[in-house]
Predicted model as a PDB file, atoms N, CA, C, CB and O in Angstrom, pLDDT in the B-factor column:
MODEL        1                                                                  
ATOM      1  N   UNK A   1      33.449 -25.305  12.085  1.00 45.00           N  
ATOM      2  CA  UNK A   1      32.909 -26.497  11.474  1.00 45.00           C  
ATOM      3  C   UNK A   1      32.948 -26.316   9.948  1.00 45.00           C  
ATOM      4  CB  UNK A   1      31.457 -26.778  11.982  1.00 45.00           C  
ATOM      5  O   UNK A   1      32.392 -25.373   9.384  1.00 45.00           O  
ATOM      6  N   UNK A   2      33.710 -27.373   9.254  1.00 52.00           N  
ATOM      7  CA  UNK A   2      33.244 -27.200   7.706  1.00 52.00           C  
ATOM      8  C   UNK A   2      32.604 -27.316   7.131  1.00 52.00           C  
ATOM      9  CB  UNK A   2      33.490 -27.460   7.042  1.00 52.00           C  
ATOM     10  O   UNK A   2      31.957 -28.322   7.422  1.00 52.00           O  
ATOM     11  N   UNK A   3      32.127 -26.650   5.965  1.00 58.00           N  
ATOM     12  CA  UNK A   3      30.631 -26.546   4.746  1.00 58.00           C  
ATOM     13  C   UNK A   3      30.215 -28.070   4.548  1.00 58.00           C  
ATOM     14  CB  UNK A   3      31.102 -25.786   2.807  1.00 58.00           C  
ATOM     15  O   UNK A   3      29.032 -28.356   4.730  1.00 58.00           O  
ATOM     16  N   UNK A   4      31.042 -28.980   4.216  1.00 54.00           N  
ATOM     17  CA  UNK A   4      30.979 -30.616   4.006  1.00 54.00           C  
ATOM     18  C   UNK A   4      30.251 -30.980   5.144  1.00 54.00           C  
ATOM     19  CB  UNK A   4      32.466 -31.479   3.953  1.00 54.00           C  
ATOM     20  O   UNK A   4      29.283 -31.684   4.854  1.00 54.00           O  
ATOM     21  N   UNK A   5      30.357 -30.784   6.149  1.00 59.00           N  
ATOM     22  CA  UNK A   5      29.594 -30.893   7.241  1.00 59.00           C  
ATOM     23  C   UNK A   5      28.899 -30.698   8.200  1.00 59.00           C  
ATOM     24  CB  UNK A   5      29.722 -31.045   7.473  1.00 59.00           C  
ATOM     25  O   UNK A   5      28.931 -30.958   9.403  1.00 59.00           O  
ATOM     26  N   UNK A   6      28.226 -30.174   7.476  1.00 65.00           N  
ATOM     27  CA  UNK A   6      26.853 -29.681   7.923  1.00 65.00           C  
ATOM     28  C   UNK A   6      25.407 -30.636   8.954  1.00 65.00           C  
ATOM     29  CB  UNK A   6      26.311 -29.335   6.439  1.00 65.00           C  
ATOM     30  O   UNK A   6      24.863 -31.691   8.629  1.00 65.00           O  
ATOM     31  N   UNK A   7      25.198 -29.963   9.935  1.00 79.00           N  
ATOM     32  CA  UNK A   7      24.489 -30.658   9.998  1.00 79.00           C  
ATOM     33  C   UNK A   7      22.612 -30.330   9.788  1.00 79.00           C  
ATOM     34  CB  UNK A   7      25.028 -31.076  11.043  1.00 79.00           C  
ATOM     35  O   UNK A   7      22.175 -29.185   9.668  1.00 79.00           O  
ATOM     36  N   UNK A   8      21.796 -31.475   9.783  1.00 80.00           N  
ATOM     37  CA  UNK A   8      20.481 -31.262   9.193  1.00 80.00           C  
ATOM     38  C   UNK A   8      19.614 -30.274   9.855  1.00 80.00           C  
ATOM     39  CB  UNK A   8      19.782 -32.480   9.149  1.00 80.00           C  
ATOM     40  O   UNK A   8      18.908 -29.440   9.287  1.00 80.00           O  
ATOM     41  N   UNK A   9      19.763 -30.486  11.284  1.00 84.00           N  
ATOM     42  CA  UNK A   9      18.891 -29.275  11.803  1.00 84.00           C  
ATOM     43  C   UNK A   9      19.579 -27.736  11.363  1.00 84.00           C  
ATOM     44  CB  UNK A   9      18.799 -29.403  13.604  1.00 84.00           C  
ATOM     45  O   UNK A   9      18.948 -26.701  11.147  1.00 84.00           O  
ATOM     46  N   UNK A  10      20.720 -27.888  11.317  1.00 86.00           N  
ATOM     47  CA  UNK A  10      21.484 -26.668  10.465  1.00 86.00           C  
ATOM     48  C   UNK A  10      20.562 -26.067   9.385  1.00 86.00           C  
ATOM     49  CB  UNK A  10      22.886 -27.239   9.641  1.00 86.00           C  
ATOM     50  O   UNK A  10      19.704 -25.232   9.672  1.00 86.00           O  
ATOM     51  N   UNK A  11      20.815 -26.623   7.854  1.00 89.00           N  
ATOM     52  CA  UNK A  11      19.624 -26.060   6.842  1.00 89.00           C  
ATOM     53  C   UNK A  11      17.980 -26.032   7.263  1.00 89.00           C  
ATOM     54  CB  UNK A  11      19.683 -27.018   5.518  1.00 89.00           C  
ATOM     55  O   UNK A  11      17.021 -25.349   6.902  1.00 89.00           O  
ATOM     56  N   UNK A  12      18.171 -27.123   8.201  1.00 92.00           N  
ATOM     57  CA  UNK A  12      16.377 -26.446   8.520  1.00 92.00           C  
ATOM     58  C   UNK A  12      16.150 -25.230   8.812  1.00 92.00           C  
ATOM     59  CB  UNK A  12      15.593 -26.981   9.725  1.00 92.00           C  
ATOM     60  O   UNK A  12      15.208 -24.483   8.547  1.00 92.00           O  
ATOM     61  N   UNK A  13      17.413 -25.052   9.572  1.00 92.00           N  
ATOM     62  CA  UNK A  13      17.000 -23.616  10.275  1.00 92.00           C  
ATOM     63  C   UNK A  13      17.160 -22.401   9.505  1.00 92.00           C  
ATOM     64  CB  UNK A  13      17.821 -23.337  11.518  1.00 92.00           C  
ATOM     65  O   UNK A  13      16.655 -21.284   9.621  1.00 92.00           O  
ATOM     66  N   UNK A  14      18.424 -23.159   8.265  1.00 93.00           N  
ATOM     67  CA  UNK A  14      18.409 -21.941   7.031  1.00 93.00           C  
ATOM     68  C   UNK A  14      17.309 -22.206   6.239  1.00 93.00           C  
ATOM     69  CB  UNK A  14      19.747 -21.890   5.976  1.00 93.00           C  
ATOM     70  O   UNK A  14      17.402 -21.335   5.374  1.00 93.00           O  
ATOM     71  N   UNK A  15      16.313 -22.869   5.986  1.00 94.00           N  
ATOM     72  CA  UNK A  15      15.343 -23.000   4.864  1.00 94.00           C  
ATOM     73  C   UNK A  15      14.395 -22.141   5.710  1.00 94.00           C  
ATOM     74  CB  UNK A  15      14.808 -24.636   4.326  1.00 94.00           C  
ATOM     75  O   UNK A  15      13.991 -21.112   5.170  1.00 94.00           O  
ATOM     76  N   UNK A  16      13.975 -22.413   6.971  1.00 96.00           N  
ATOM     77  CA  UNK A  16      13.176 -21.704   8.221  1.00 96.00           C  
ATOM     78  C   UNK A  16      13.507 -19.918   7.869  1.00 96.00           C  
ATOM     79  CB  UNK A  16      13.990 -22.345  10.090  1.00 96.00           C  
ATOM     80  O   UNK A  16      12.558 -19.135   7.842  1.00 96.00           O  
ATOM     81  N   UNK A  17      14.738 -19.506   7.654  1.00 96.00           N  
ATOM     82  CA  UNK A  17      14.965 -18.047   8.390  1.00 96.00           C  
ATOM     83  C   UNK A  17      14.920 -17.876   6.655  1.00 96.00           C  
ATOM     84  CB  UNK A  17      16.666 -17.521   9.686  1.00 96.00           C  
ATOM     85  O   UNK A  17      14.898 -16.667   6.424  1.00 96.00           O  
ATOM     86  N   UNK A  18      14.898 -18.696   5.323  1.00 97.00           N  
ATOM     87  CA  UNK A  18      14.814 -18.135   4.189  1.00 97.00           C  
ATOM     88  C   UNK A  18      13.110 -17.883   3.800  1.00 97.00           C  
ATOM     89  CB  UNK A  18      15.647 -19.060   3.210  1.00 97.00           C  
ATOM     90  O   UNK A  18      12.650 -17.000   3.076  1.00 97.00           O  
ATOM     91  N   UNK A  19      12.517 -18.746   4.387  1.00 98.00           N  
ATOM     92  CA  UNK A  19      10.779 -18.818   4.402  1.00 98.00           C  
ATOM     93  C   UNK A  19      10.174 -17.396   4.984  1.00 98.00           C  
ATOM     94  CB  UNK A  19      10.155 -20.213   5.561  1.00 98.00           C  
ATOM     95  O   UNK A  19       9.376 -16.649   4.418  1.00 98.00           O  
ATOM     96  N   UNK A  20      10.829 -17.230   6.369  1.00 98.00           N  
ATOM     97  CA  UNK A  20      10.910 -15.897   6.767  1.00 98.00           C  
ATOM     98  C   UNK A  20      10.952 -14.689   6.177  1.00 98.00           C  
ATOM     99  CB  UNK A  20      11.671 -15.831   7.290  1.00 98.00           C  
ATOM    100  O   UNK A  20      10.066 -13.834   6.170  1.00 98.00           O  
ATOM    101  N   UNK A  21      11.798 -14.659   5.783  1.00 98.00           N  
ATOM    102  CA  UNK A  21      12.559 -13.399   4.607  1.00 98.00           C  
ATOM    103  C   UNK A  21      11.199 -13.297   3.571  1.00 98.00           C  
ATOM    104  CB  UNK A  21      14.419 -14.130   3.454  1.00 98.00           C  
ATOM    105  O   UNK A  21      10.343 -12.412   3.575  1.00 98.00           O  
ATOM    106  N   UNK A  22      11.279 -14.403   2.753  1.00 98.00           N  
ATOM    107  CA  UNK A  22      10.396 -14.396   2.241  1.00 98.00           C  
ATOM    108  C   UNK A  22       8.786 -13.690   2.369  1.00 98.00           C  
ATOM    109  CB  UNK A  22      10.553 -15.321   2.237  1.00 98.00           C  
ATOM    110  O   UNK A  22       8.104 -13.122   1.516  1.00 98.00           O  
ATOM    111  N   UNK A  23       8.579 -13.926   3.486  1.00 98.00           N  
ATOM    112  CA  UNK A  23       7.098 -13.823   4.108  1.00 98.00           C  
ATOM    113  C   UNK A  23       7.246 -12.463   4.476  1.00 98.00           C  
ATOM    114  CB  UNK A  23       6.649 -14.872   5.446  1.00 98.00           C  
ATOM    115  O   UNK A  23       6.169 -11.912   4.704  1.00 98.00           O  
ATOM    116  N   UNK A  24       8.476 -11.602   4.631  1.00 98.00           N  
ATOM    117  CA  UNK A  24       8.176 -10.575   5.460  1.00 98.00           C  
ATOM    118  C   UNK A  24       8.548  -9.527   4.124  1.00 98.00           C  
ATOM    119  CB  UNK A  24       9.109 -10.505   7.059  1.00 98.00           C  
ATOM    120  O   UNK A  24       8.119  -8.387   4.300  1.00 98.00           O  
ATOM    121  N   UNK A  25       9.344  -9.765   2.712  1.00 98.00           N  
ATOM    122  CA  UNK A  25       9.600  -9.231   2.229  1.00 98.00           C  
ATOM    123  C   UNK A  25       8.204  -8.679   0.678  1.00 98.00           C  
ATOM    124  CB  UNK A  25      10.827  -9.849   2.278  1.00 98.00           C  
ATOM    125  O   UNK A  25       8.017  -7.679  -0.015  1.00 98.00           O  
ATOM    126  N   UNK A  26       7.315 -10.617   0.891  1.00 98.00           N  
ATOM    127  CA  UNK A  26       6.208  -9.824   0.445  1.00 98.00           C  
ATOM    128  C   UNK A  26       4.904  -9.622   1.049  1.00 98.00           C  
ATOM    129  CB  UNK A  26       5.953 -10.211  -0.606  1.00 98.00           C  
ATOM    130  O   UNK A  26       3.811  -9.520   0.492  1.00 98.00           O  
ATOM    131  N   UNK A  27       5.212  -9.578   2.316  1.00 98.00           N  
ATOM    132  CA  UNK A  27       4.376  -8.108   3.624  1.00 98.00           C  
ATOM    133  C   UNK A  27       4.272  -6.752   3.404  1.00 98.00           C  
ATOM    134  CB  UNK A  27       5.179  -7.820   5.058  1.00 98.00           C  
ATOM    135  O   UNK A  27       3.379  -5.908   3.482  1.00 98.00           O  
ATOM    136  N   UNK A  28       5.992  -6.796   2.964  1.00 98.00           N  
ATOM    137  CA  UNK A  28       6.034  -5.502   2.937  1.00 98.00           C  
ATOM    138  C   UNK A  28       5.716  -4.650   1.525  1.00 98.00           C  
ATOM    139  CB  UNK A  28       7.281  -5.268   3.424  1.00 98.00           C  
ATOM    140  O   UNK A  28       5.539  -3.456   1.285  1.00 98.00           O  
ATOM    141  N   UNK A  29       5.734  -5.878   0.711  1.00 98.00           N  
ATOM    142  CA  UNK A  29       5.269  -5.572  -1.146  1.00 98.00           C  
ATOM    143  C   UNK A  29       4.128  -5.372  -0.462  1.00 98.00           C  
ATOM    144  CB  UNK A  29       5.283  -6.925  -2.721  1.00 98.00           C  
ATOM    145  O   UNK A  29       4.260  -4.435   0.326  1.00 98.00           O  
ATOM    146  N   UNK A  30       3.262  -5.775  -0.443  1.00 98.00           N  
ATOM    147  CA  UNK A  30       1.558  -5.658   0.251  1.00 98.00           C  
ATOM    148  C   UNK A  30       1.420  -4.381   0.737  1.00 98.00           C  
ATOM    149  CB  UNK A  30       1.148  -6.709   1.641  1.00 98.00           C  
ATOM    150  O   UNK A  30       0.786  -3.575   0.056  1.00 98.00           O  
ATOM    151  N   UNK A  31       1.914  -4.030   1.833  1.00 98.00           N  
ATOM    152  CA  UNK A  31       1.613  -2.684   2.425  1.00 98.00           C  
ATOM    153  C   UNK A  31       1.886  -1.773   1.288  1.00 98.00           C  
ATOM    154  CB  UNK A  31       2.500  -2.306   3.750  1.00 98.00           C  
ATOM    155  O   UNK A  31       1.223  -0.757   1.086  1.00 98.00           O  
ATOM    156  N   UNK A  32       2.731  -2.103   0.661  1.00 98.00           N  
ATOM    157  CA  UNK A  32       3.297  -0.708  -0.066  1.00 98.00           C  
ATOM    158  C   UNK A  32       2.362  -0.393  -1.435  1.00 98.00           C  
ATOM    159  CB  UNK A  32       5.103  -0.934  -0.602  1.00 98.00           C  
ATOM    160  O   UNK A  32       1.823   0.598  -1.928  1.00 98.00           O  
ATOM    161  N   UNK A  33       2.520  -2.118  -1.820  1.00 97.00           N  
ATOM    162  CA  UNK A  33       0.597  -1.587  -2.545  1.00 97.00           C  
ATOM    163  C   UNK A  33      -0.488  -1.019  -2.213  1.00 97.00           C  
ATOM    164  CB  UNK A  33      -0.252  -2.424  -2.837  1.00 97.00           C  
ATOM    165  O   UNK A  33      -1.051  -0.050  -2.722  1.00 97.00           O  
ATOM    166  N   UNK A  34      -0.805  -1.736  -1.223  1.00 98.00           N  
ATOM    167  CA  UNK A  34      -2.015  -1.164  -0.414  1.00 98.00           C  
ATOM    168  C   UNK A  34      -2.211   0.316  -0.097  1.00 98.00           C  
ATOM    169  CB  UNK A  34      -2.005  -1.771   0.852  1.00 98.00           C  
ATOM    170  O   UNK A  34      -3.304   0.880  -0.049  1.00 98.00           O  
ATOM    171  N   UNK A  35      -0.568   1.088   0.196  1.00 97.00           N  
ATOM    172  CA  UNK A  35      -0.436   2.177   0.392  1.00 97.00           C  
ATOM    173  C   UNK A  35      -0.285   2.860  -0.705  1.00 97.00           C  
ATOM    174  CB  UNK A  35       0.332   2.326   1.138  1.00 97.00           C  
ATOM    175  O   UNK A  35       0.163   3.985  -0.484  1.00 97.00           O  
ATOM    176  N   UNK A  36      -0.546   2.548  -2.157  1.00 97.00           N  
ATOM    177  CA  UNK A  36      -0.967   3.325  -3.419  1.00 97.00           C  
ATOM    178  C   UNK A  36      -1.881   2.880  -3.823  1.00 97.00           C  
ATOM    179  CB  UNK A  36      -0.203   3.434  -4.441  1.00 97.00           C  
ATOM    180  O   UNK A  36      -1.797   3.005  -5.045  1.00 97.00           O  
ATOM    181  N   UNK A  37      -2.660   2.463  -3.604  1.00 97.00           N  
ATOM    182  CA  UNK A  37      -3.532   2.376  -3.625  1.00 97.00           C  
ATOM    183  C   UNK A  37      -4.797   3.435  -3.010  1.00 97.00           C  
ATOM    184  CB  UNK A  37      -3.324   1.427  -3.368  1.00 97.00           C  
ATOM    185  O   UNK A  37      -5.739   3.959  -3.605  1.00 97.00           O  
ATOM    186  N   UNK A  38      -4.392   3.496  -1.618  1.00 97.00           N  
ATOM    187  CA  UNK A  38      -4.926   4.087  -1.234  1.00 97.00           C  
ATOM    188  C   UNK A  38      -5.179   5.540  -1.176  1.00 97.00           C  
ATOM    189  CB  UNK A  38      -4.786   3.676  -0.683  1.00 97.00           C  
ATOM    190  O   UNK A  38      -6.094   6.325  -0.929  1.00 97.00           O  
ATOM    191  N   UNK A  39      -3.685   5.526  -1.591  1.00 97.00           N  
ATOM    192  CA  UNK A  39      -3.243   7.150  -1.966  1.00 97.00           C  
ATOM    193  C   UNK A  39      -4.058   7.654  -3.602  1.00 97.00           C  
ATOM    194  CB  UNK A  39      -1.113   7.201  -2.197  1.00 97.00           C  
ATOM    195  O   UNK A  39      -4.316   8.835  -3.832  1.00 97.00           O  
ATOM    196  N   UNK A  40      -4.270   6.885  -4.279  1.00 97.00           N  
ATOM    197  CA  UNK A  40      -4.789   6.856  -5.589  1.00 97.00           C  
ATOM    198  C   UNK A  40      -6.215   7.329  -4.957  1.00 97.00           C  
ATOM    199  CB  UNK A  40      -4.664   5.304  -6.509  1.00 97.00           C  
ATOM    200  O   UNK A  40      -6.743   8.441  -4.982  1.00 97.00           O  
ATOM    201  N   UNK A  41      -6.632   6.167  -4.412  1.00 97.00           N  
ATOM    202  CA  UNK A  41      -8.052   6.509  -4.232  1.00 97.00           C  
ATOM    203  C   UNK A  41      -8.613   7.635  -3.454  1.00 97.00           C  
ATOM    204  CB  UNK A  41      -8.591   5.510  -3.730  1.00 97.00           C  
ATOM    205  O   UNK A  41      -9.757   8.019  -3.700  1.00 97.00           O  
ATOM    206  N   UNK A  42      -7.822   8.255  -2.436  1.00 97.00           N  
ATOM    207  CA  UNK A  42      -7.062   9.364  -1.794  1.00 97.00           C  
ATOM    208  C   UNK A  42      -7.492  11.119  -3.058  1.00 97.00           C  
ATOM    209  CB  UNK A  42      -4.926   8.646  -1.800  1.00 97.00           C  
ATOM    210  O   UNK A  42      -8.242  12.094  -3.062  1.00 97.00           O  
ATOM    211  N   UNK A  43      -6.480  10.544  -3.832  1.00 97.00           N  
ATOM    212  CA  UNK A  43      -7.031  11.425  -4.331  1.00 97.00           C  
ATOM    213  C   UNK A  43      -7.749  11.688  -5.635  1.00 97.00           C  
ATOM    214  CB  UNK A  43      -6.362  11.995  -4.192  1.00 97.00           C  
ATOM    215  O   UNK A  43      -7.868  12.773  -6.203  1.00 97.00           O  
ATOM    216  N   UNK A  44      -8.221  10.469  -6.024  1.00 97.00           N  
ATOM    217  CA  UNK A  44      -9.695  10.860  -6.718  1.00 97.00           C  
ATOM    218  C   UNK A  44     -10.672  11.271  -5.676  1.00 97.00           C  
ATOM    219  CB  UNK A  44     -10.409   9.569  -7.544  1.00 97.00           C  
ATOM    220  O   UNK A  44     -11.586  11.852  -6.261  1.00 97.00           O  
ATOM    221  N   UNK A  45     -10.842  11.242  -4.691  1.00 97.00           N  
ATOM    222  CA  UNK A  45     -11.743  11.820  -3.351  1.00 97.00           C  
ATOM    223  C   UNK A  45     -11.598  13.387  -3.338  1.00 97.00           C  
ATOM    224  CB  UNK A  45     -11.114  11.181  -1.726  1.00 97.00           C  
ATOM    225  O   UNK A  45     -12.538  14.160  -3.157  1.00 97.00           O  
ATOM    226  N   UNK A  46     -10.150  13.785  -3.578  1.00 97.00           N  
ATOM    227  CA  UNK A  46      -9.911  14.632  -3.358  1.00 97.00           C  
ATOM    228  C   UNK A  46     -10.434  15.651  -4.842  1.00 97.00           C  
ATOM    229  CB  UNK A  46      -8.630  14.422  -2.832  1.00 97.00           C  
ATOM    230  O   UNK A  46     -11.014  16.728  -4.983  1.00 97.00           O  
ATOM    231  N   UNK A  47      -9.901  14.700  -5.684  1.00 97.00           N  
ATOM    232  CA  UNK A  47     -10.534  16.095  -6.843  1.00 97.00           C  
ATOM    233  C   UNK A  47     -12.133  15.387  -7.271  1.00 97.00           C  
ATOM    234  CB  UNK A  47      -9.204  16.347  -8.831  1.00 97.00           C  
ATOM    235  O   UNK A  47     -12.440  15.482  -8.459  1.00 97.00           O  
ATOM    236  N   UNK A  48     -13.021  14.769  -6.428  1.00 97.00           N  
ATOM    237  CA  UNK A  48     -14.246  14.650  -6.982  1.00 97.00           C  
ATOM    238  C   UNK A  48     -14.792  15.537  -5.745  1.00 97.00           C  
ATOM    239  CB  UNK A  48     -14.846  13.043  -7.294  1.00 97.00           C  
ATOM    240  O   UNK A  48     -15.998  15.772  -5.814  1.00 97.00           O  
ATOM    241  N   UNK A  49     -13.970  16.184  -4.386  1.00 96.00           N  
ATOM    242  CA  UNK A  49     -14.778  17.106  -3.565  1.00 96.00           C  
ATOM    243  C   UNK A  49     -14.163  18.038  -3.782  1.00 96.00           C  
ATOM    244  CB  UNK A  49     -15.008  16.933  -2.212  1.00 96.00           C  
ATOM    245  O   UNK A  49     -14.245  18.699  -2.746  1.00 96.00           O  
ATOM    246  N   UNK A  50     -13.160  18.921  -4.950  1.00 96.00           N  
ATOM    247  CA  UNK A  50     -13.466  20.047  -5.672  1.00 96.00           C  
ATOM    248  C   UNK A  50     -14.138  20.144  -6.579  1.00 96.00           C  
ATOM    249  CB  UNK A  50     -12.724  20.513  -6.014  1.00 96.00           C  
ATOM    250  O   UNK A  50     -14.591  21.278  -6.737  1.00 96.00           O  
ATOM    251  N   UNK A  51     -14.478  19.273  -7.430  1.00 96.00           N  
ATOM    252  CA  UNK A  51     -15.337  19.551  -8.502  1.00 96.00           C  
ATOM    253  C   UNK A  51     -16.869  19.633  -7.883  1.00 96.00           C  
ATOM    254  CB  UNK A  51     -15.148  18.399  -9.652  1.00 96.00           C  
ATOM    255  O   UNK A  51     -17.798  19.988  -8.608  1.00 96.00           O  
ATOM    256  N   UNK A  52     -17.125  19.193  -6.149  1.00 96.00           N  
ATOM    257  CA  UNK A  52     -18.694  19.506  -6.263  1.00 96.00           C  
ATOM    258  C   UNK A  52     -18.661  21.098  -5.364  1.00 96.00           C  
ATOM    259  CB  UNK A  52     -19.873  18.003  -5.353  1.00 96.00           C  
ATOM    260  O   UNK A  52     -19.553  21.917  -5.140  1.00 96.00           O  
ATOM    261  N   UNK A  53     -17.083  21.054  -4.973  1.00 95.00           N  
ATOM    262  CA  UNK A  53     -17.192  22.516  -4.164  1.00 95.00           C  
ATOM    263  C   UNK A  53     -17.905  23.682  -5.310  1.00 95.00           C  
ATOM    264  CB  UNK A  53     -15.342  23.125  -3.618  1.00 95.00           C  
ATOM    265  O   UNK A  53     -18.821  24.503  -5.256  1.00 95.00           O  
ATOM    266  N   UNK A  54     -17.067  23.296  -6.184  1.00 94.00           N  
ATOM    267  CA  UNK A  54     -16.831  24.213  -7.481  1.00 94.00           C  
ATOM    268  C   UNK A  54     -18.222  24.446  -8.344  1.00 94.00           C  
ATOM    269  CB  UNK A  54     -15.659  23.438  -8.528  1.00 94.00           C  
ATOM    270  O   UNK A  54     -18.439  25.428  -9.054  1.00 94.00           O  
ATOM    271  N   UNK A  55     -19.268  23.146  -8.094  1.00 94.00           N  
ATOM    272  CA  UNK A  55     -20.527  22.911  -8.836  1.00 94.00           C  
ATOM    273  C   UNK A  55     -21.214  24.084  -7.205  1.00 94.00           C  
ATOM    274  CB  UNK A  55     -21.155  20.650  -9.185  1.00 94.00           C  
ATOM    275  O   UNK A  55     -21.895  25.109  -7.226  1.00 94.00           O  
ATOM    276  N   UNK A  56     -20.682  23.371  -6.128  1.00 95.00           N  
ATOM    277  CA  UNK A  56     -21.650  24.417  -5.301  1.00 95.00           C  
ATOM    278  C   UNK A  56     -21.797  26.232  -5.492  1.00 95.00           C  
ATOM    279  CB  UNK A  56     -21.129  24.208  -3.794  1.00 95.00           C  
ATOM    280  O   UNK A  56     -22.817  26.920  -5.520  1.00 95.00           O  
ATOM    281  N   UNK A  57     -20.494  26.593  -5.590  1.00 93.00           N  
ATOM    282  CA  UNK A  57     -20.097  27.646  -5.929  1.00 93.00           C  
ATOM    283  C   UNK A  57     -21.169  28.617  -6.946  1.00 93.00           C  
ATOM    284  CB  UNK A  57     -18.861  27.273  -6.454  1.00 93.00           C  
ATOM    285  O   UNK A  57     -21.743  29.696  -6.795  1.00 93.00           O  
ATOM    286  N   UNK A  58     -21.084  27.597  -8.041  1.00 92.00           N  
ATOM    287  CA  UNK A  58     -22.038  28.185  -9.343  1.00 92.00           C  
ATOM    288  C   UNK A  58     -23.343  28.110  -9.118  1.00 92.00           C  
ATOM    289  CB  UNK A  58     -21.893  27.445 -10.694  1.00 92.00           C  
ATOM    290  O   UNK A  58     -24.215  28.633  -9.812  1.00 92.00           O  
ATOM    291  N   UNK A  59     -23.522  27.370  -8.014  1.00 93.00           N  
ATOM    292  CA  UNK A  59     -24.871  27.340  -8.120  1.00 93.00           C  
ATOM    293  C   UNK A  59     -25.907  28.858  -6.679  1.00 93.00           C  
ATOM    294  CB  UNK A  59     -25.146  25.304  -7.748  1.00 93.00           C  
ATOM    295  O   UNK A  59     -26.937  29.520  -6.553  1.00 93.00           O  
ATOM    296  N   UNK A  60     -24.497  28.525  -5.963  1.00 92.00           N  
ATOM    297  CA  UNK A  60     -24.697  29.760  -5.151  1.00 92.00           C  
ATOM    298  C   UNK A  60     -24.787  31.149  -6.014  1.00 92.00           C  
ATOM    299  CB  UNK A  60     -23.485  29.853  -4.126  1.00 92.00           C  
ATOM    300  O   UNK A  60     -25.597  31.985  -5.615  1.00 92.00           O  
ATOM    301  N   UNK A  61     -24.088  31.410  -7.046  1.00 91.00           N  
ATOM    302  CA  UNK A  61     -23.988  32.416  -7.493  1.00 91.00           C  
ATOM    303  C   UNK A  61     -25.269  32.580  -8.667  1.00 91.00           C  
ATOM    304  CB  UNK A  61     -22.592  32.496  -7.874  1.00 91.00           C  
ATOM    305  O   UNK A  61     -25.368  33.649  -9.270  1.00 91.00           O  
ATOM    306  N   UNK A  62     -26.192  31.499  -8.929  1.00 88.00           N  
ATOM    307  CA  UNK A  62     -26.953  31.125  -9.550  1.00 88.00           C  
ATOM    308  C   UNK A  62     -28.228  31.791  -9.123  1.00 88.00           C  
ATOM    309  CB  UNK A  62     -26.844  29.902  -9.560  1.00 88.00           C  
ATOM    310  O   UNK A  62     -29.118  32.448  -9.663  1.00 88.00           O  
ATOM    311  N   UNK A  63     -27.884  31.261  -7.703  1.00 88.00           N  
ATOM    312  CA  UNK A  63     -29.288  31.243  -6.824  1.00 88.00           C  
ATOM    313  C   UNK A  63     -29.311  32.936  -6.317  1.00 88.00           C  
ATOM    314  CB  UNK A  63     -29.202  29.915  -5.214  1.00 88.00           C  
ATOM    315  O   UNK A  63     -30.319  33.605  -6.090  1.00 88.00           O  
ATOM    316  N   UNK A  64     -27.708  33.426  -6.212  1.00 87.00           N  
ATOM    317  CA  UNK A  64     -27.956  34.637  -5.648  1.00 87.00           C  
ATOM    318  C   UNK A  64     -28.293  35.824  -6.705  1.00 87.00           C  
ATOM    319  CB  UNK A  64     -26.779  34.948  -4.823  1.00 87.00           C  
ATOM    320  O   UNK A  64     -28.338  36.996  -6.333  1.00 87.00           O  
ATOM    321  N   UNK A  65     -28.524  35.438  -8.034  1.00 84.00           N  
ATOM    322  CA  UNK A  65     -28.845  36.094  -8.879  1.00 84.00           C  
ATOM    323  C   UNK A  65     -30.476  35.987  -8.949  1.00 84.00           C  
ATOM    324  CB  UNK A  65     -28.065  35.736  -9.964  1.00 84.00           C  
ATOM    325  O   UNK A  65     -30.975  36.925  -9.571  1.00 84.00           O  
ATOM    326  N   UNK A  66     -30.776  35.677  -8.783  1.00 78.00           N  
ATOM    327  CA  UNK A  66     -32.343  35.151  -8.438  1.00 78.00           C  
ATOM    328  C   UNK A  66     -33.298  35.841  -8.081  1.00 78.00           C  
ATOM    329  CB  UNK A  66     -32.468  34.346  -7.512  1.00 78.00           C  
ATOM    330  O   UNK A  66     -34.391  35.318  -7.863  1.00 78.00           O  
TER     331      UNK A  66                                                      
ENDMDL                                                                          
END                                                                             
């Protein structure tokens, strides 16, 4: 069939599968934020439970001087 003649349910179905694309391509922007995000917050967790290991530490050695 030629480009000149096209028919309408035709581009619906290309505007349909471009809406698609769309929707799934910023899904996947989303997750991938979400997933640095989380990783960020990940690891400020991670170095705010060495810095109280590290406060425990001194204080053990504090107390065992005692």
């Amino acid at each position: 069939m030629p480009w000149g003649s096209s028919t309408p349910s035709g581009w619906i179905s290309v505007v349909i599968e471009l809406i698609i694309l769309v929707i799934l391509i910023f899904g996947i922007y989303q997750v991938n934020r979400t997933l640095n995000e989380l990783k960020l917050e990940l690891n400020n967790l991670k170095n705010t439970l060495e810095e109280v290991k590290k406060n425990t530490e001194e204080t053990r050695r504090k107390l065992e001087e005692v």
